[in-house]
N, C-alpha and C positions, 0 to 999 in steps of 0.2 A: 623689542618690536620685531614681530616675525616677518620677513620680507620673502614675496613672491615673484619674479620676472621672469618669462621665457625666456628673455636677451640673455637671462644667467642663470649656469647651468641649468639649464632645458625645465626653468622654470623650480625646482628644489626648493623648499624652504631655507632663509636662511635668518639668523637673529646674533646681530653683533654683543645685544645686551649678553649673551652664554661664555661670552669669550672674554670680558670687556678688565677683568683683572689680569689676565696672560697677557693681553696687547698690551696692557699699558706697563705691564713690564719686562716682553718681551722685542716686542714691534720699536723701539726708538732707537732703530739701526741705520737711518741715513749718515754718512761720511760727510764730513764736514766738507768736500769735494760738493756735494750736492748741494747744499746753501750757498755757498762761495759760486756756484754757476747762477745762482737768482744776484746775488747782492753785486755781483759785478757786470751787471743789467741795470744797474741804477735802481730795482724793485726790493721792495718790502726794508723800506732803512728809513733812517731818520725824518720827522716830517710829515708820511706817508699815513694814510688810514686803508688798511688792509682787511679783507674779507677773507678766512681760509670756509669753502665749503667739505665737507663731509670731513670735518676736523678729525673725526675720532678722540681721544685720547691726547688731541693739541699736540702733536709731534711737532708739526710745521711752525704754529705759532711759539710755542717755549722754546724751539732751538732759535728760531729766529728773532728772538726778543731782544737779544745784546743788540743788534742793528738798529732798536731806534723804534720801530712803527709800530702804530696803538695797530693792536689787532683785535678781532670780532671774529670767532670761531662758533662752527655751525653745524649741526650733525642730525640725522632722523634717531640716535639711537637715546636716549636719555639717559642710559647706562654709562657710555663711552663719556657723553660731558659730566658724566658725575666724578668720571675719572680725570676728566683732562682739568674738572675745577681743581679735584683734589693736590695733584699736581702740580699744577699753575704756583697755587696756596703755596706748595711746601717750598718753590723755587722763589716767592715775595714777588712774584710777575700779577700784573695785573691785565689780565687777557679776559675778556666779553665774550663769554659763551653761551648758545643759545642750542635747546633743545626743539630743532624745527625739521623737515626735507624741506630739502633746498626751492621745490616744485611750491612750498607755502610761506618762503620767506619774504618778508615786508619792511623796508626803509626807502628811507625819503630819496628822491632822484640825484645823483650826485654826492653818492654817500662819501665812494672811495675809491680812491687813487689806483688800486689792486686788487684784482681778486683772484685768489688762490685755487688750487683744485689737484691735490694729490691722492692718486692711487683708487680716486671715486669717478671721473666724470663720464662715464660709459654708465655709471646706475641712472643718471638723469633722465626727466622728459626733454630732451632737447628743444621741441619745438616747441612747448612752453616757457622753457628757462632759461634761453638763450635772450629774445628780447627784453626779458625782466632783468636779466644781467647789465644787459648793456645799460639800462636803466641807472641802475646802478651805481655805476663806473662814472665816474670825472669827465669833461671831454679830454679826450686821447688816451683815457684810461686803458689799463691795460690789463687780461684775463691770461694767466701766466694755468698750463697744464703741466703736472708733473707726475713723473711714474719712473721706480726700480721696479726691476725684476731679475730671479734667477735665471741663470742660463743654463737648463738640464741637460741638454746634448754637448755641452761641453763641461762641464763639472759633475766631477762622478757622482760625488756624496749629493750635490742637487737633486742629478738627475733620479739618483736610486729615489729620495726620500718624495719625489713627486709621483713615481710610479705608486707609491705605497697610497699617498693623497687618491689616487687614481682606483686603486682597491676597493679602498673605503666609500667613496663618490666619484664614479664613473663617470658623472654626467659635467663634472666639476669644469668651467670653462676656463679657468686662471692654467691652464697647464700650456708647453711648449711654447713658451718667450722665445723668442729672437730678437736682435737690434731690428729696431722700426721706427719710425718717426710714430709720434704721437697723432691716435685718428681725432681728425676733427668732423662732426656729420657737415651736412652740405649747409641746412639751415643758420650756421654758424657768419658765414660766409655773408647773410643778409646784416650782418650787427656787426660784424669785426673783418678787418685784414688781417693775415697771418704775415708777422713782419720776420719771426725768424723759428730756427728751430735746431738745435743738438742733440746730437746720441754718443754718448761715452762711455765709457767702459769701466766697472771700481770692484775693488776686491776689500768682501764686508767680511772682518775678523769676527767667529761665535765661536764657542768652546761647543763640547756637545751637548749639556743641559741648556743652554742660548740658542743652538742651533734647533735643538726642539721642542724648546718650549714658542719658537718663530712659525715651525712649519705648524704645533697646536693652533696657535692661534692666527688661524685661517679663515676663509669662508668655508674651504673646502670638509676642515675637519669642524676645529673648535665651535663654528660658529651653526655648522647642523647636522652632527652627528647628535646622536643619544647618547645616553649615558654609557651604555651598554656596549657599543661601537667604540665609544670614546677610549674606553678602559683596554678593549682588546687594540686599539691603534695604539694606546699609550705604550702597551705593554711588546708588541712588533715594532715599532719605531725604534725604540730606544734599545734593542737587540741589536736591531738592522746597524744603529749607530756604535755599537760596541764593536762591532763583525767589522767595517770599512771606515771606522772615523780615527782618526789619531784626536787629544786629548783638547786640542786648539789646530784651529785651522780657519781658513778663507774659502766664503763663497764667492765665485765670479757672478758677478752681476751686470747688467748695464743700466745708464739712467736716461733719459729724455726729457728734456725742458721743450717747449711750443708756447710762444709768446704772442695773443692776438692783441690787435690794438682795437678798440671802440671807435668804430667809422665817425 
């Protein structure tokens, strides 16, 4: 599904379904650091009925499966849940995936105890989505935001390999991460309290066919380049990474959790 927003990169085409076999075997690089900051929140474990939106590829639900909570994964691309069923299947999880945007999702009031939202909630109509959320949500339920990113001004091989992002799509807005708290819009604020929020720091091990088969499956490249672009990025990338990569190595990243509670 080809997706269009000004809010991203100044409006570009972009379509997850092009990318959706590279993410789902390249993108499952969160550190178990990162689940272990939800689960020692008392969120997403045993008991608990969990909502992950803009699933993709189910990262968030299959790592978080050993903790316990039925999860219900959600994604606008039909391609990505074909993968995260796939998946799911081979790991004997039984995780509910649904091919929807979040902006036409429909369950009963009080569905679930959590609802997830990794590395997507900036695609949203917020002022649509926000009270349908809360809808949702349990009383005192809680809508947990999370997001990594690389830090290119401080990691060399990062930063090279996002200038390269930046050749290809100029317009690309995923570039120049810094540690930030997690943005929440204003309309949020009418549905939930923001009860807490961390930014921490991890260092994600890739060799260099992981490390770019990661940066392929992008928005910025895999997800709306042509073929034709694709091939000559494949082909400067993976030079660029011969020229300054050692053989295994660690990206610095940082991660953010923001935990709202349903008013």
């Amino acid at each position: 599904m080809e997706i269009r927003d000004k809010r991203i990169d100044d409006g570009k085409a972009f379509d997850w379904g092009k990318t959706s076999k590279e993410y789902a075997k390249f993108r499952d690089i969160y550190p178990e650091e990162f689940y272990k900051k939800i689960v020692d929140r008392g969120l997403c474990v045993n008991g608990q009925k969990v909502l992950d939106l803009g699933t993709g590829t189910g990262v968030v639900p299959r790592n978080m499966y050993k903790y316990g909570a039925h999860w219900t994964g959600t994604d606008i691309s039909p391609e990505q849940i074909e993968q995260a069923k796939l998946l799911a299947a081979d790991g004997n999880m039984k995780i509910d995936f649904i091919a929807n945007a979040t902006e036409n999702l429909d369950f009963p009031k009080e569905s679930f105890d959590v609802i997830t939202a990794c590395q997507c909630f900036w695609y949203f109509d917020h002022e649509k989505v926000m009270p349908v959320l809360a809808d949702f949500l349990k009383p005192n339920g809680k809508l947990v935001i999370l997001y990594m990113a690389w830090l290119p001004d401080e990691d060399k091989i990062a930063g090279a390999s996002e200038k390269m992002i930046l050749k290809y799509s100029p317009k690309w807005s995923g570039c120049g991460a810094t540690r930030r708290e997690n943005w929440v819009p204003d309309v949020a604020y009418k549905y939930f309290d923001k009860i807490e929020h961390e930014e921490y720091d991890l260092k994600v091990p890739f060799t260099k066919e992981s490390w770019h088969g990661r940066v392929r499956a992008s928005r910025g490249i895999g997800a709306s380049l042509n073929p034709e672009e694709l091939a000559r990025w494949d082909a400067e990338h993976r030079a660029l990474l011969d020229e300054i990569a050692p053989e295994k190595f660690d990206i610095l990243h940082y991660g953010a959790i923001t935990v709202l509670q349903k008013k």
